[in-house]
py3Dmol code that shows the C-alpha trace and the ligand (Angstrom):
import py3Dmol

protein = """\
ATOM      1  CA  UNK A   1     104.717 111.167 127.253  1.00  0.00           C
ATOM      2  CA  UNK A   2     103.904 107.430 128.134  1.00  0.00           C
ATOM      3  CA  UNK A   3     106.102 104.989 125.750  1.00  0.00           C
ATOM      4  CA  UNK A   4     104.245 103.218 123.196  1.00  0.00           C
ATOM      5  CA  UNK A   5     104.133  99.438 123.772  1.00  0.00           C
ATOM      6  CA  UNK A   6     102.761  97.029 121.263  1.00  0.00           C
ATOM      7  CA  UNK A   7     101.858  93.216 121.981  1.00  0.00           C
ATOM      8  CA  UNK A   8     100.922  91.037 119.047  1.00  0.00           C
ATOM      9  CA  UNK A   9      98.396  88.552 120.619  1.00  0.00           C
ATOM     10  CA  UNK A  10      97.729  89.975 123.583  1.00  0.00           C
ATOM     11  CA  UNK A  11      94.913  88.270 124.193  1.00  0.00           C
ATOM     12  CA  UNK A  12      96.789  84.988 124.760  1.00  0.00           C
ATOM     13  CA  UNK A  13      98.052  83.961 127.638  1.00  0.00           C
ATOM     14  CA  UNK A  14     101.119  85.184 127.689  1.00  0.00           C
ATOM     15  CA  UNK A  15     100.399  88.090 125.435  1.00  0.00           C
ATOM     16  CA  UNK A  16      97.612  89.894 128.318  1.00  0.00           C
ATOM     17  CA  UNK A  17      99.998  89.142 131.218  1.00  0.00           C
ATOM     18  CA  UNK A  18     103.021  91.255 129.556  1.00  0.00           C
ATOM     19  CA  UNK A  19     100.370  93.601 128.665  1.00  0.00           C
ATOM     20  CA  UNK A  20      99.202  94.183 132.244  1.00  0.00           C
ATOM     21  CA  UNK A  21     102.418  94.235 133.457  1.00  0.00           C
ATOM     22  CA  UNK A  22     103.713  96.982 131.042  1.00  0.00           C
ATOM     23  CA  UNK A  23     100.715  98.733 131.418  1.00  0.00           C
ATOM     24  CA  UNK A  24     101.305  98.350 135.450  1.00  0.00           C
ATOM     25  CA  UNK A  25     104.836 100.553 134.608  1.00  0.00           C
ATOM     26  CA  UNK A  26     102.525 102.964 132.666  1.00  0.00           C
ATOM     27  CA  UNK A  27     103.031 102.536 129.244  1.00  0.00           C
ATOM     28  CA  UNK A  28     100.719 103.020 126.820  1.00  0.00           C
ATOM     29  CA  UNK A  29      99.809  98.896 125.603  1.00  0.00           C
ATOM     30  CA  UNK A  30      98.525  98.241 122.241  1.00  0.00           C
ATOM     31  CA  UNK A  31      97.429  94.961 121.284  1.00  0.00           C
ATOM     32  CA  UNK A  32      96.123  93.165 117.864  1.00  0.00           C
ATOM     33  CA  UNK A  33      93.729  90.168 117.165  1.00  0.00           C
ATOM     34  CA  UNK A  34      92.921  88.077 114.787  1.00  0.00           C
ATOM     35  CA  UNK A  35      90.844  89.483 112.472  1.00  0.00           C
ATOM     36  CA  UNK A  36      88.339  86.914 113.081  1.00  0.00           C
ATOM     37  CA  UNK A  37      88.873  86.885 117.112  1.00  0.00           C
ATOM     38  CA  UNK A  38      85.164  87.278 117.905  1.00  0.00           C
ATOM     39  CA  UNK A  39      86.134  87.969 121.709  1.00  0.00           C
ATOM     40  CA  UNK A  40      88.331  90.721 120.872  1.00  0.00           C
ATOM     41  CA  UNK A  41      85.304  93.354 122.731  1.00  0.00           C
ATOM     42  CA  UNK A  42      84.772  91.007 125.395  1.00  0.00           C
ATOM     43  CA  UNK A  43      88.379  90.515 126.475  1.00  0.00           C
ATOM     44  CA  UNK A  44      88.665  94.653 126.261  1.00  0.00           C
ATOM     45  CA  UNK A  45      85.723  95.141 128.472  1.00  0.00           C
ATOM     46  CA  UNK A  46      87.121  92.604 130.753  1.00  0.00           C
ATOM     47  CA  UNK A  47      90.660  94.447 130.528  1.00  0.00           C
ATOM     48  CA  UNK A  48      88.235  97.649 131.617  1.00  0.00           C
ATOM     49  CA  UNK A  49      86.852  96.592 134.032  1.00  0.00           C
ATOM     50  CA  UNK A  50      90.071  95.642 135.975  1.00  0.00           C
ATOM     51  CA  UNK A  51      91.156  98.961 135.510  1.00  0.00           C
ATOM     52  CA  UNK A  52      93.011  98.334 132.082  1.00  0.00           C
ATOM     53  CA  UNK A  53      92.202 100.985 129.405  1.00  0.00           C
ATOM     54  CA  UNK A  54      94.357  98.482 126.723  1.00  0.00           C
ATOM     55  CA  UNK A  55      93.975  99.539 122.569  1.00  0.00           C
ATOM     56  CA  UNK A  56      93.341  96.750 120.324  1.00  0.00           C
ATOM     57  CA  UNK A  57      93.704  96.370 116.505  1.00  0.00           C
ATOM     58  CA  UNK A  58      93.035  93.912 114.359  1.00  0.00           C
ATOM     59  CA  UNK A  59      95.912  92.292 112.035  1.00  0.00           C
ATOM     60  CA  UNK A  60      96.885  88.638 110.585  1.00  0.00           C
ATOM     61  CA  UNK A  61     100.675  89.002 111.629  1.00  0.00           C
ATOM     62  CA  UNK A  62     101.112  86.349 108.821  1.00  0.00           C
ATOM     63  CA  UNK A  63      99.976  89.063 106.166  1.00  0.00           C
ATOM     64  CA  UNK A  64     102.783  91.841 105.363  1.00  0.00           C
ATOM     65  CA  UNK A  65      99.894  93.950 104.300  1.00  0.00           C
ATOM     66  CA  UNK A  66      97.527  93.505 107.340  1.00  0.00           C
ATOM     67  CA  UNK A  67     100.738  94.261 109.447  1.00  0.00           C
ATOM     68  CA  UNK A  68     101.628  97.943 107.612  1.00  0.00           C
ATOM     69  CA  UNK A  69      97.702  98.700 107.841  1.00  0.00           C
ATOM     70  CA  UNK A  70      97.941  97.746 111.188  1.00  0.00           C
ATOM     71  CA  UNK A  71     100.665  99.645 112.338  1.00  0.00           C
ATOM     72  CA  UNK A  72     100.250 102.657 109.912  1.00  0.00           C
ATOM     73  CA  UNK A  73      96.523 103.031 111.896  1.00  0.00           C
ATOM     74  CA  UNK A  74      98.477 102.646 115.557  1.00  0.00           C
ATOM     75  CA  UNK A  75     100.799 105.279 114.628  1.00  0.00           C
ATOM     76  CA  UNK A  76      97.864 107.955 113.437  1.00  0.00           C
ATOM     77  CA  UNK A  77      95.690 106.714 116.112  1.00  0.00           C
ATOM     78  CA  UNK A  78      97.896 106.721 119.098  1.00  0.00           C
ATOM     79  CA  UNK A  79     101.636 107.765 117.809  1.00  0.00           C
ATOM     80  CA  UNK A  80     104.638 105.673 117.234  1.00  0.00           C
ATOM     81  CA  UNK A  81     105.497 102.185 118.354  1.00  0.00           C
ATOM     82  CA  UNK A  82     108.801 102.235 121.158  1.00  0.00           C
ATOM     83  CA  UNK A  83     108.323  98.893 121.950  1.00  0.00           C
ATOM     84  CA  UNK A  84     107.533  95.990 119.839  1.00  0.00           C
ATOM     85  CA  UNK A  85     106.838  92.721 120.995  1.00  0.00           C
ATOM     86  CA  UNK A  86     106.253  90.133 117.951  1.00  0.00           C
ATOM     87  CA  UNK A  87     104.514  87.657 120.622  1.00  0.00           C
ATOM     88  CA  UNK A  88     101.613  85.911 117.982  1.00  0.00           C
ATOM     89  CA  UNK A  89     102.142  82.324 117.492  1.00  0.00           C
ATOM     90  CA  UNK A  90     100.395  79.141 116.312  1.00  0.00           C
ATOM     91  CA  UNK A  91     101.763  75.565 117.311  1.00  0.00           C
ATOM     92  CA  UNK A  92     100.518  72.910 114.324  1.00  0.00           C
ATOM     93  CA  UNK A  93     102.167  70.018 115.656  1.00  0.00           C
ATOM     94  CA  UNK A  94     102.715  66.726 113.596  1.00  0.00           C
ATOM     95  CA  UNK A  95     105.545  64.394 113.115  1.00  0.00           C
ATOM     96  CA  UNK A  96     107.123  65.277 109.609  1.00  0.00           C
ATOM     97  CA  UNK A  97     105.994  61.977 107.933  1.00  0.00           C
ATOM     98  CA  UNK A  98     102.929  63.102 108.574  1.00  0.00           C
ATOM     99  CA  UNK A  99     103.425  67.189 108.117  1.00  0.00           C
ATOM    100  CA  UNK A 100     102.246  68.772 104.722  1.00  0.00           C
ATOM    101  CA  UNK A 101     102.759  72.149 103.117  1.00  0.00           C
ATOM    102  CA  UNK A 102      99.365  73.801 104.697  1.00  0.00           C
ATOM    103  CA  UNK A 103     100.753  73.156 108.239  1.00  0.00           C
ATOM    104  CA  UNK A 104     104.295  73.841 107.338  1.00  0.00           C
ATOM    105  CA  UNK A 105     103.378  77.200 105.980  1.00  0.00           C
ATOM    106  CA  UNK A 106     101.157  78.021 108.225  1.00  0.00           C
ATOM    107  CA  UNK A 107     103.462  77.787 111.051  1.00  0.00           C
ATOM    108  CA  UNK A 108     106.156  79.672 109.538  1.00  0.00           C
ATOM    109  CA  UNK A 109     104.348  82.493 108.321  1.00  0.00           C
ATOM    110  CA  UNK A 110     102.688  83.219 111.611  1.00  0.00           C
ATOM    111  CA  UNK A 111     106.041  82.471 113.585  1.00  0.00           C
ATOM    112  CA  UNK A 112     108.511  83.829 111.694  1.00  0.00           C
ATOM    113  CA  UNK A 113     107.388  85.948 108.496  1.00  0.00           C
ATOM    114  CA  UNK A 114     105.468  87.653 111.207  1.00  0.00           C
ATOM    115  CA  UNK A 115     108.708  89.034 112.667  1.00  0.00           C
ATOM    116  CA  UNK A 116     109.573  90.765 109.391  1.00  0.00           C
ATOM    117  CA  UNK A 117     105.855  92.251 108.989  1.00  0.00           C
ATOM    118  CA  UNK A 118     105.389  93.349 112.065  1.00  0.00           C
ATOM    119  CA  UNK A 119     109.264  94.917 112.483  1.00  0.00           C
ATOM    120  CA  UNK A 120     109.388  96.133 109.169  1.00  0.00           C
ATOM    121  CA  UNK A 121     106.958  98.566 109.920  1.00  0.00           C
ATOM    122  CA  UNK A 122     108.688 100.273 113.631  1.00  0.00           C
ATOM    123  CA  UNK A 123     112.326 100.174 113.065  1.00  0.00           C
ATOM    124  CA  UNK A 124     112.610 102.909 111.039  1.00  0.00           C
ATOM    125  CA  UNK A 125     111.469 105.188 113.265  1.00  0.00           C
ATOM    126  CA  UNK A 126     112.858 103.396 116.153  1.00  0.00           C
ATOM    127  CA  UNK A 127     116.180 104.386 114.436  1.00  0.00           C
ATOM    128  CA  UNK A 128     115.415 107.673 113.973  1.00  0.00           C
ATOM    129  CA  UNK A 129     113.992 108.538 116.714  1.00  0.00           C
ATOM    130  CA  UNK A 130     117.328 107.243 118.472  1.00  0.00           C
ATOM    131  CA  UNK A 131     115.172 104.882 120.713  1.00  0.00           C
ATOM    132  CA  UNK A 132     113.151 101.479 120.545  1.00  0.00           C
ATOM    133  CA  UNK A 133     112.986  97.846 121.910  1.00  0.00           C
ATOM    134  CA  UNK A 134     112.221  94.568 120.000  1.00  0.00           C
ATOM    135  CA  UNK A 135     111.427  91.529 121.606  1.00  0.00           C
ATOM    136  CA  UNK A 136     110.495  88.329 120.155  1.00  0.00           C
ATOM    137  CA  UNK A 137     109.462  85.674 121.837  1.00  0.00           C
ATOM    138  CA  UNK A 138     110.726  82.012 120.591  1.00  0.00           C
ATOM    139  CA  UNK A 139     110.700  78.832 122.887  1.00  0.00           C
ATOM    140  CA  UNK A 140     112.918  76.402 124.119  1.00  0.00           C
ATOM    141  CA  UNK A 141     111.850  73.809 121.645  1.00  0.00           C
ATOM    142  CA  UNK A 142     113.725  76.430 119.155  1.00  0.00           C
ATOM    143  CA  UNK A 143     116.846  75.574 120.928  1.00  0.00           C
ATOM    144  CA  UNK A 144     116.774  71.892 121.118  1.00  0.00           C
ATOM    145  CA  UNK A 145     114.219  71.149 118.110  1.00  0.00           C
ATOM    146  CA  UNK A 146     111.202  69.056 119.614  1.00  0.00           C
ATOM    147  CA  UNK A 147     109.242  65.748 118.510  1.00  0.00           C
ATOM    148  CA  UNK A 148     106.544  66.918 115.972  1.00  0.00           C
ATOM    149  CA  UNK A 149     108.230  70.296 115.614  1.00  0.00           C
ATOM    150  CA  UNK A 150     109.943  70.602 112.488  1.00  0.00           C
ATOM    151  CA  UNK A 151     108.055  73.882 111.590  1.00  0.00           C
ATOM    152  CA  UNK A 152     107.562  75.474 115.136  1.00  0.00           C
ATOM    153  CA  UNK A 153     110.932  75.037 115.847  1.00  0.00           C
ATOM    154  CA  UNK A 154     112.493  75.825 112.665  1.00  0.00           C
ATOM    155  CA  UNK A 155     110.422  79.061 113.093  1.00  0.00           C
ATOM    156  CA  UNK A 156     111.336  79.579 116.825  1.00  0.00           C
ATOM    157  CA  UNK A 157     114.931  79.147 115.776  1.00  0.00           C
ATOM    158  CA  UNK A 158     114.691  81.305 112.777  1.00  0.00           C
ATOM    159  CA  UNK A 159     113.488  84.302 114.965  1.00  0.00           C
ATOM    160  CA  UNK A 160     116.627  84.284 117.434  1.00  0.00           C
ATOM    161  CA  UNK A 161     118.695  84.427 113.299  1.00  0.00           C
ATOM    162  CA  UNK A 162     116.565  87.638 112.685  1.00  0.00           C
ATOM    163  CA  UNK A 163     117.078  89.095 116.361  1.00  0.00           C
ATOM    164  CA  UNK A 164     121.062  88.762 116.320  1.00  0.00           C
ATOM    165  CA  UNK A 165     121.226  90.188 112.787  1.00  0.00           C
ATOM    166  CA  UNK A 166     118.916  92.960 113.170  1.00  0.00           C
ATOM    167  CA  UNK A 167     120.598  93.758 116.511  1.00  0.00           C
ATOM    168  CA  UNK A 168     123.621  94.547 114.430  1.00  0.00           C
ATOM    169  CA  UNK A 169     122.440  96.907 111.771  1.00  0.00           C
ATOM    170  CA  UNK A 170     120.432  99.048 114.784  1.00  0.00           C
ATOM    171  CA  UNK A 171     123.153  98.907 117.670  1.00  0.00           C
ATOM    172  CA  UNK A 172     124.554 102.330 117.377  1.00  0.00           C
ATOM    173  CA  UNK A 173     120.618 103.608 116.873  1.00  0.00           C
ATOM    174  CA  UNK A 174     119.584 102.818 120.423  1.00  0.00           C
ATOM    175  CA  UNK A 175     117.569 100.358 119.279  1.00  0.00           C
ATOM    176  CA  UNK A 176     118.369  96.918 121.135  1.00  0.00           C
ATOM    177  CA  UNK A 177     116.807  93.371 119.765  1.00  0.00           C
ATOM    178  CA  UNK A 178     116.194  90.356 121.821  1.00  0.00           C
ATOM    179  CA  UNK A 179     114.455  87.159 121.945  1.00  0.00           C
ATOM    180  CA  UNK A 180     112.888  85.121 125.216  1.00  0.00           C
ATOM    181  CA  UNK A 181     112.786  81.575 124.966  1.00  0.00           C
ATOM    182  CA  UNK A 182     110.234  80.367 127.682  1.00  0.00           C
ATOM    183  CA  UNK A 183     109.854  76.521 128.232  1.00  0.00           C
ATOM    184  CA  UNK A 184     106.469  75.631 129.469  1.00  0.00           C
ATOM    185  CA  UNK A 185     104.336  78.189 130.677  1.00  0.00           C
ATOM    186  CA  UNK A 186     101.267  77.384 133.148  1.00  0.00           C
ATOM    187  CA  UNK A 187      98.843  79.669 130.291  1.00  0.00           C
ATOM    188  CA  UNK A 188      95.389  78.047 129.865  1.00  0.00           C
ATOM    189  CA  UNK A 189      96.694  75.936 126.913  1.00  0.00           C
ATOM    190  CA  UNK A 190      99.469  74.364 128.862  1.00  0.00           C
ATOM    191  CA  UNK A 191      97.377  73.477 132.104  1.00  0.00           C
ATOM    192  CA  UNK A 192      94.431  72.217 129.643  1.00  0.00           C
ATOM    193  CA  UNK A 193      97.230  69.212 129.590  1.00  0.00           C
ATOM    194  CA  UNK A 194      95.780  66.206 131.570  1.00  0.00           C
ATOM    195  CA  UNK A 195      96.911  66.383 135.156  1.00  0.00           C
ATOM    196  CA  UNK A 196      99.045  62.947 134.996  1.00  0.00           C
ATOM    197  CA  UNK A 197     100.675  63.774 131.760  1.00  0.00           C
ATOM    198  CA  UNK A 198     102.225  67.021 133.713  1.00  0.00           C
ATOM    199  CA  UNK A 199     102.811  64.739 136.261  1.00  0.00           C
ATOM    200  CA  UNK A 200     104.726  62.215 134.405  1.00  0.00           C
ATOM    201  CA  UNK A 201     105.725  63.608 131.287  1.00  0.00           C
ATOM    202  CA  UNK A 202     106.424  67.591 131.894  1.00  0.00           C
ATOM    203  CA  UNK A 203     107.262  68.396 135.520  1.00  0.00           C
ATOM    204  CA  UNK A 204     110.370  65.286 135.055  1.00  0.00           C
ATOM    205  CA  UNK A 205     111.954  67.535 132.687  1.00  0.00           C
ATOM    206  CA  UNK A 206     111.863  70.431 134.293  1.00  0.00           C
ATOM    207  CA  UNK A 207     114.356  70.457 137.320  1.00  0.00           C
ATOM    208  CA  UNK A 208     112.224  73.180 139.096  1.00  0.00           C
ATOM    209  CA  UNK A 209     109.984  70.702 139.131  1.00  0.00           C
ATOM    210  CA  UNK A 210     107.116  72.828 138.346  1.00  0.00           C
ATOM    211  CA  UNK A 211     105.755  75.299 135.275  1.00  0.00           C
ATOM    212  CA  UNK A 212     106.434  78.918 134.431  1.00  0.00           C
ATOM    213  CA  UNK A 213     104.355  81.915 135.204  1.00  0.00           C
ATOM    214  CA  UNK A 214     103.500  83.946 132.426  1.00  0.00           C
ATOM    215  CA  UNK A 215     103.988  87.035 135.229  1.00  0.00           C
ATOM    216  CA  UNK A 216     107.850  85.780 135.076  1.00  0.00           C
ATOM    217  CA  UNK A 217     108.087  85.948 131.806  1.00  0.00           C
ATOM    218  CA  UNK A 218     105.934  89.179 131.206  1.00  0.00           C
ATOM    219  CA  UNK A 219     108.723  90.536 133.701  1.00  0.00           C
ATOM    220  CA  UNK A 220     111.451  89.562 131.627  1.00  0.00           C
ATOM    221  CA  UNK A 221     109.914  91.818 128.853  1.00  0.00           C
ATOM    222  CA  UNK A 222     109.666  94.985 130.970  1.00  0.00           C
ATOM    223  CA  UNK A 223     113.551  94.373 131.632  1.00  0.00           C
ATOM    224  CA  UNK A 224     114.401  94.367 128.269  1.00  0.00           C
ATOM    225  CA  UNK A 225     112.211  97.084 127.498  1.00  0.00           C
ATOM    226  CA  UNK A 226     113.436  99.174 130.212  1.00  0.00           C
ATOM    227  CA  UNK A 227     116.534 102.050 129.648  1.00  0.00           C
ATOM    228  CA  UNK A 228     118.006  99.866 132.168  1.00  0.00           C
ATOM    229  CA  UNK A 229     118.283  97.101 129.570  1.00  0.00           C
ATOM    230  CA  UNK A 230     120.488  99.483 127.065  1.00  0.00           C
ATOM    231  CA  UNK A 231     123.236  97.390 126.722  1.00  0.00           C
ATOM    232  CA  UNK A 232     121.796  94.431 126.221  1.00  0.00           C
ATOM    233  CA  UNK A 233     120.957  93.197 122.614  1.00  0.00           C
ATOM    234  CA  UNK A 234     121.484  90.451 120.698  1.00  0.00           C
ATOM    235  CA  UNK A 235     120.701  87.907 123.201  1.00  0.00           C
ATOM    236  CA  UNK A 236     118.458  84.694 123.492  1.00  0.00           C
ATOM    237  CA  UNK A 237     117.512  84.745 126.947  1.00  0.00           C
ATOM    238  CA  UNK A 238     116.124  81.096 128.239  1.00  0.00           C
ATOM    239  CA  UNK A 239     113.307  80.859 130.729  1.00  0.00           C
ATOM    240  CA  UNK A 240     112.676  77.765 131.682  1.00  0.00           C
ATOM    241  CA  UNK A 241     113.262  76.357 134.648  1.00  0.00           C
ATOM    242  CA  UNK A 242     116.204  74.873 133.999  1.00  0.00           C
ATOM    243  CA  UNK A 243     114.739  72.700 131.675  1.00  0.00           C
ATOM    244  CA  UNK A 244     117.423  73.250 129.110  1.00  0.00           C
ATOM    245  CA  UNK A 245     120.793  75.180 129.622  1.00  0.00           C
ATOM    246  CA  UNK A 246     123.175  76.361 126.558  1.00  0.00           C
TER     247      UNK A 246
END
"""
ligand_1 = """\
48
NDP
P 98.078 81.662 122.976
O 97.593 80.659 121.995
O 97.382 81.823 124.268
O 98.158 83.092 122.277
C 98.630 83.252 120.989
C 98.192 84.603 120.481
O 98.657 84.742 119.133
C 96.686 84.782 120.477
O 96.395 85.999 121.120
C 96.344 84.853 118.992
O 95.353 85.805 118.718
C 97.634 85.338 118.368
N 97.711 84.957 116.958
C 97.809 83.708 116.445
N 97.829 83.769 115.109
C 97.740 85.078 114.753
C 97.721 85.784 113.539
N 97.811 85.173 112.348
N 97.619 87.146 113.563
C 97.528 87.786 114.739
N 97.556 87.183 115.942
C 97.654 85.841 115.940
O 99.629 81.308 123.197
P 100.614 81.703 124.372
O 100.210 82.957 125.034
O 100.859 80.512 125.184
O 101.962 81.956 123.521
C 102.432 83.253 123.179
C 103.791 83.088 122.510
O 104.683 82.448 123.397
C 103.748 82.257 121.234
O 104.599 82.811 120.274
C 104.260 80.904 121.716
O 104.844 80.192 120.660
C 105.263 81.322 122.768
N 105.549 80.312 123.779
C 104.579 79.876 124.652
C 104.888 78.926 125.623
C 103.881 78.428 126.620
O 104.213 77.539 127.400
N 102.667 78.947 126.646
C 106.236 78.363 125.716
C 107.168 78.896 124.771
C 106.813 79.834 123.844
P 93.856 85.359 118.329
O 93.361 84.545 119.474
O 93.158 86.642 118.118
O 94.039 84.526 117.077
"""
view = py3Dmol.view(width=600, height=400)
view.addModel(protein, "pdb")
view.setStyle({"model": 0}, {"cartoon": {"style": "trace"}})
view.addModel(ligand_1, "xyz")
view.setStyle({"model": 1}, {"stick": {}})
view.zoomTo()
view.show()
């Protein structure tokens, strides 16, 4: 039977390309929405009609409650979760003079607390079932903090915390735990940015002197998803161009 794997916010644009590339090495892909994502339909009919037969649920990966609903329907619906990837995030950028509680919180919850909802609810059986993959994906600005980032990269950092802990308590369970920590990533939002900032503010710091593909990073995933990947837990893996090395 065709592993389980699920993709909070697949929709985005990195979310649908790991999608379509795990559901290129046949697993079965899952995917959740915002509960008010009016384009959830349209982006599934899309999915269809380039031969993608993806599942989506709606859940507020901020909410612990949406998340168990969530998950407790997947796992009637369609079986247990092998592979979870707690991909969902916000940015609410601001310099922290000017950053309040709202955007603080907001940030966090959907970054971070959204780790524990969404995890809470798999590793069990993970554990159990002797098998299972978690992979969260952070960002480089939560490994070298960036301007106007306080929350999104106290969040960011806070997830790579949870992954080497958890990867601990679930190492002999053959359950492995990583994080990805993509720098910038040519997804709609990022080439939305005016062509001469790229030009003089991003490509300068990137010494491949040009942006990500979410296919490489989608790629990444189905390594550490794979059996391959057994042995490998724990880590933070930077992609990024060489944009910043640790
Ligand atoms: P997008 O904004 O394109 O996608 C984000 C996804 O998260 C959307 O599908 C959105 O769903 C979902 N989401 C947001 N809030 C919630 C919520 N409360 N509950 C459920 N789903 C939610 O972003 P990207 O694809 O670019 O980013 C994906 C991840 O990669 C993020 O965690 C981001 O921080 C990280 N990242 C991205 C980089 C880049 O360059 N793009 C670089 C480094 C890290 P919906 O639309 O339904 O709300």
């Amino acid at each position: 039977m065709a592993r389980i794997a699920l993709i909070t916010g697949g929709m985005g644009g990195l979310g649908e390309a790991i999608c379509i590339k795990m559901a290129a090495l046949g697993y079965q892909v899952v995917t959740t929405y915002s509960p008010g994502n009016t384009k959830a339909e349209q982006w599934l009919a899309s999915m269809k009609e380039q031969g993608y037969d993806f599942r989506a649920y709606p859940c507020d990966v901020a909410s612990f409650e949406s998340a168990q609903e969530c998950i407790a329907q997947i796992t009637r619906e369609m079986g247990p979760v092998d592979v979870l990837v707690n991909n969902a995030g916000i940015t609410r950028d601001m310099t922290f003079k000017k950053m309040d509680k709202v955007n603080w919180d907001a940030v966090i919850k959907t970054n971070l607390d959204s780790v524990f909802n969404m995890t809470k609810q798999v590793c069990d059986g993970m554990m159990e079932r002797g098998w299972g993959r978690i992979i969260n994906i952070s960002s480089v600005n939560g490994q070298k903090g960036a301007f106007g980032q306080t929350n999104y990269s106290a969040a960011k950092a806070g997830m790579h915390g949870f992954t080497k802990a958890l990867a601990l308590e679930v190492a002999r369970k053959g359950v492995t735990v990583n994080t990805i920590s993509p720098g910038y990533i040519g997804t709609k939002m990022v080439m939305a940015i005016p062509n001469e900032v790229l030009e003089s503010k991003i490509l300068p710091q990137i010494p491949m002197g040009r942006l990500g593909k979410p296919e490489e990073v989608a790629g990444l995933v189905a390594y550490l998803a794979s059996d391959e990947a057994a042995f490998l837990t724990g880590a933070n893996i930077a992609i990024n161009g060489g944009q910043h090395m640790h």
